[in-house]
C-alpha atoms as a printed R data frame, in Angstrom:
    type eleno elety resid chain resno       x       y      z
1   ATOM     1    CA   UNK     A     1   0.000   0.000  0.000
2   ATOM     2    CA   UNK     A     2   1.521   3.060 -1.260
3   ATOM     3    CA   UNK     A     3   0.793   6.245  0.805
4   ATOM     4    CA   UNK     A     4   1.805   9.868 -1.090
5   ATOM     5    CA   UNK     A     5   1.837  12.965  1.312
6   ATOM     6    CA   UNK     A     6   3.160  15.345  3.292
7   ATOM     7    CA   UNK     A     7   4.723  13.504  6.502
8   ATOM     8    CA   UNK     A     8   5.579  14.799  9.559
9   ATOM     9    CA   UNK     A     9   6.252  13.327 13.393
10  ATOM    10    CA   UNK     A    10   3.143  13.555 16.087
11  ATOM    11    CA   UNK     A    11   4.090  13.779 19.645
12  ATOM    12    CA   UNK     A    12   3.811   9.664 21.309
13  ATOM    13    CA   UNK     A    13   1.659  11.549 24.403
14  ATOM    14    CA   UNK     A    14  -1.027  12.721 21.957
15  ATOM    15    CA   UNK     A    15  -1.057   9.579 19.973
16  ATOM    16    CA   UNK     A    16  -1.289   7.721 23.141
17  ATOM    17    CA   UNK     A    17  -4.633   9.464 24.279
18  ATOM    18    CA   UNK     A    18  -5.855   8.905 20.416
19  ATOM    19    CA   UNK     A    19  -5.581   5.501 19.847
20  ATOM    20    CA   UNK     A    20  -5.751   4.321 23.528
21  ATOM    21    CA   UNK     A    21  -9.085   2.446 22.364
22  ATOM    22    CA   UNK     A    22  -6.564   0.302 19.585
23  ATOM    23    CA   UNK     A    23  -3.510  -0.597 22.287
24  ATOM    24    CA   UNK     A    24  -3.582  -2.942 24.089
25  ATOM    25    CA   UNK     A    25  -2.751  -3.197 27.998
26  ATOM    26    CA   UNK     A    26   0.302  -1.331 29.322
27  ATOM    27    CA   UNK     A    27   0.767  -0.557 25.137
28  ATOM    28    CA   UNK     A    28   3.259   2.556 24.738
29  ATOM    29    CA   UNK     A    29   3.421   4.388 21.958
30  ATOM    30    CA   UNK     A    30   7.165   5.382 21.222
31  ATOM    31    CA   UNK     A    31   6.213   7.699 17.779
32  ATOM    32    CA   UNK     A    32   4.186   8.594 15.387
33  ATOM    33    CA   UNK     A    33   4.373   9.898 12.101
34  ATOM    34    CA   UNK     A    34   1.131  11.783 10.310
35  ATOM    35    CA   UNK     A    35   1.168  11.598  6.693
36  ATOM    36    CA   UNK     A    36  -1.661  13.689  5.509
37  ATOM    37    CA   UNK     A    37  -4.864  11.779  6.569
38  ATOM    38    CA   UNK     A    38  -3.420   8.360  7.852
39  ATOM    39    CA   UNK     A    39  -1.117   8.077 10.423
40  ATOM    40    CA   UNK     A    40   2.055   5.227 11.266
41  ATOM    41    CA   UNK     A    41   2.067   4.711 15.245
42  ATOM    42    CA   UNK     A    42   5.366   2.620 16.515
43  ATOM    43    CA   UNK     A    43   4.696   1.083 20.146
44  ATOM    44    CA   UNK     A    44   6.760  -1.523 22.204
45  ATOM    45    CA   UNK     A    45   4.452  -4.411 20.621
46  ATOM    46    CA   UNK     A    46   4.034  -3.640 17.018
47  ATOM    47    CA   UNK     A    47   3.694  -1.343 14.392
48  ATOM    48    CA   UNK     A    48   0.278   0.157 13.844
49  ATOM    49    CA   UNK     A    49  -1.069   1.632 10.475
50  ATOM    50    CA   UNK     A    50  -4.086   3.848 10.183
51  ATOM    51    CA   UNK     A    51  -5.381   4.105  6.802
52  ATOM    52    CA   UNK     A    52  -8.295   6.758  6.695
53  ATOM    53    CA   UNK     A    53 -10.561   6.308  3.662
54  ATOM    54    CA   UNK     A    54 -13.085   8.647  1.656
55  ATOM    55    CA   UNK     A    55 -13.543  11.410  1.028
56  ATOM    56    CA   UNK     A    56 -14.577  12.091  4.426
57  ATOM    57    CA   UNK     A    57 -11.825  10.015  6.095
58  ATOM    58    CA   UNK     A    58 -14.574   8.578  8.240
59  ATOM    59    CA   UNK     A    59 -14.090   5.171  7.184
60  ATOM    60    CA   UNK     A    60 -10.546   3.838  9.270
61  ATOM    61    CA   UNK     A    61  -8.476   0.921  8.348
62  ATOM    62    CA   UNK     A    62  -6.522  -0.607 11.094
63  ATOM    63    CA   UNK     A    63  -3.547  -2.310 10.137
64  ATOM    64    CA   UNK     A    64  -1.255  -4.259 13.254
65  ATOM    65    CA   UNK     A    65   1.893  -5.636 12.721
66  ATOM    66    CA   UNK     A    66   3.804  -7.826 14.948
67  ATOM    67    CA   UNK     A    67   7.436  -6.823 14.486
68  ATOM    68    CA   UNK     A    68   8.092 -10.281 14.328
69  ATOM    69    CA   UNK     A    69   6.822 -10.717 10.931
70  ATOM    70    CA   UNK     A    70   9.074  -7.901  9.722
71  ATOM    71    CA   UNK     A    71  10.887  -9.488  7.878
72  ATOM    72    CA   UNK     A    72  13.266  -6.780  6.474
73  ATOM    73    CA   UNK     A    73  13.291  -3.297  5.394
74  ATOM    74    CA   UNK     A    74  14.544  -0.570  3.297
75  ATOM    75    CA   UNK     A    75  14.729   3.363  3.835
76  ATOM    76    CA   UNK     A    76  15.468   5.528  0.337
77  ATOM    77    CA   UNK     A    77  16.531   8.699  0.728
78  ATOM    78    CA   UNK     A    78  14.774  11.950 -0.865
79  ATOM    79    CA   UNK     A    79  17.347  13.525 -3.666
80  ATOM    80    CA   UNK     A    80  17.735  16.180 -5.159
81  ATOM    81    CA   UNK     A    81  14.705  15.999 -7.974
82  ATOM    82    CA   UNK     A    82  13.159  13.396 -5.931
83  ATOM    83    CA   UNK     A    83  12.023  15.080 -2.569
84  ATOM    84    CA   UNK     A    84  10.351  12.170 -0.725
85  ATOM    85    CA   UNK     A    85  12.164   9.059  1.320
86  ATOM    86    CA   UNK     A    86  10.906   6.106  1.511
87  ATOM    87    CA   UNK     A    87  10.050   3.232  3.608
88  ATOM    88    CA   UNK     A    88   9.562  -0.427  2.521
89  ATOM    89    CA   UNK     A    89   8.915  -3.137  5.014
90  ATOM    90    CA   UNK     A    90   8.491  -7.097  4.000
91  ATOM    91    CA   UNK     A    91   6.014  -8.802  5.974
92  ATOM    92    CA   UNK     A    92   6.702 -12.752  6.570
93  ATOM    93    CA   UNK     A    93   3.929 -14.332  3.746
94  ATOM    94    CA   UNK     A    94   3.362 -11.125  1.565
95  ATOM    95    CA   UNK     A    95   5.551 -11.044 -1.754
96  ATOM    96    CA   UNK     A    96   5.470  -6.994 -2.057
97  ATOM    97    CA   UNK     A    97   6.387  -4.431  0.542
98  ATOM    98    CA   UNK     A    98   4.376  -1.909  2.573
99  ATOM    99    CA   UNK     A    99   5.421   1.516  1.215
100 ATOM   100    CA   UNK     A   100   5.264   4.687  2.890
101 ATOM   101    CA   UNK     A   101   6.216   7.736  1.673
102 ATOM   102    CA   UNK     A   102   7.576  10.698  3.424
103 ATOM   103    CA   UNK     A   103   8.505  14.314  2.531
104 ATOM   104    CA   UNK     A   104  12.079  15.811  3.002
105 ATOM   105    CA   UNK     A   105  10.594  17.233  6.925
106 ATOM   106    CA   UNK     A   106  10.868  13.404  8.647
107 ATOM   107    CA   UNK     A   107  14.548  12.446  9.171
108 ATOM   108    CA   UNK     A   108  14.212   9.064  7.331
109 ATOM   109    CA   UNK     A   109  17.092   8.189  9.445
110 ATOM   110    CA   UNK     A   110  15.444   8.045 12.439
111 ATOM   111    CA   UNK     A   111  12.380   6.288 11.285
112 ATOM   112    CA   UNK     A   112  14.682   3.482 10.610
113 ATOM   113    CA   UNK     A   113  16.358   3.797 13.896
114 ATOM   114    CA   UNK     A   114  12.770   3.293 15.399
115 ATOM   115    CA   UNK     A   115  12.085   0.298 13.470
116 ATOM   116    CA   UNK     A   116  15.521  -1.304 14.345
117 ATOM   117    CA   UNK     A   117  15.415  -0.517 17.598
118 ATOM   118    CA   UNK     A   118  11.871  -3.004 17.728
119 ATOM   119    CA   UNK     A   119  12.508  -5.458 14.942
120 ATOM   120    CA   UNK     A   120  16.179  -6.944 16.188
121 ATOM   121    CA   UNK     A   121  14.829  -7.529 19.569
């Protein structure tokens, strides 16, 4: 799932108190990224995906993933024509990636320090 957009990082106290109904017990939330509409939350458990839909964004796709099925991953720098990074992570039983996209604002680098820091556990 491709997602195009203007990305930058949500503070882990807010998304805490807005997805407390989706975590589970003693869940933290250790950052969060907001790309446009849908959102990329990173607790101690797994990586959570929120993919608003519509027009109206009213209609919310949750997606969890268990870093354990990650099974590796990519970052791709922006450049200089091409302004957005990307990430690409391979899920254990799924031939293509996930793909998110984010603009030159989030430090690419430290998304993948995030997900490092939870998938080599």
């Amino acid at each position: 799932m491709a997602l195009f957009g203007n990305a930058h990082t949500v503070d882990p106290g807010s998304a805490q108190q807005e997805y407390a109904r989706l975590l589970g017990q003693g869940e933290q939330v250790h950052a969060a990224y907001l790309l446009i509409r849908d959102t990329i939350l990173f607790t101690d458990r797994r990586l959570i995906l929120v993919d608003k839909q519509g027009i109206t964004g009213k209609k919310v796709e949750y997606h969890s993933i268990p870093y354990r099925s990650i099974t590796h991953f990519a970052v791709e720098t922006a450049g200089t024509f091409d302004l957005d990074a990307e990430l690409k992570i391979w899920l254990s039983g799924a031939a293509a990636p996930v793909q998110k996209t984010f603009t030159k604002g989030v430090d690419i680098y430290e998304v993948q320090a995030i997900l490092t820091q939870f998938v080599t556990r």
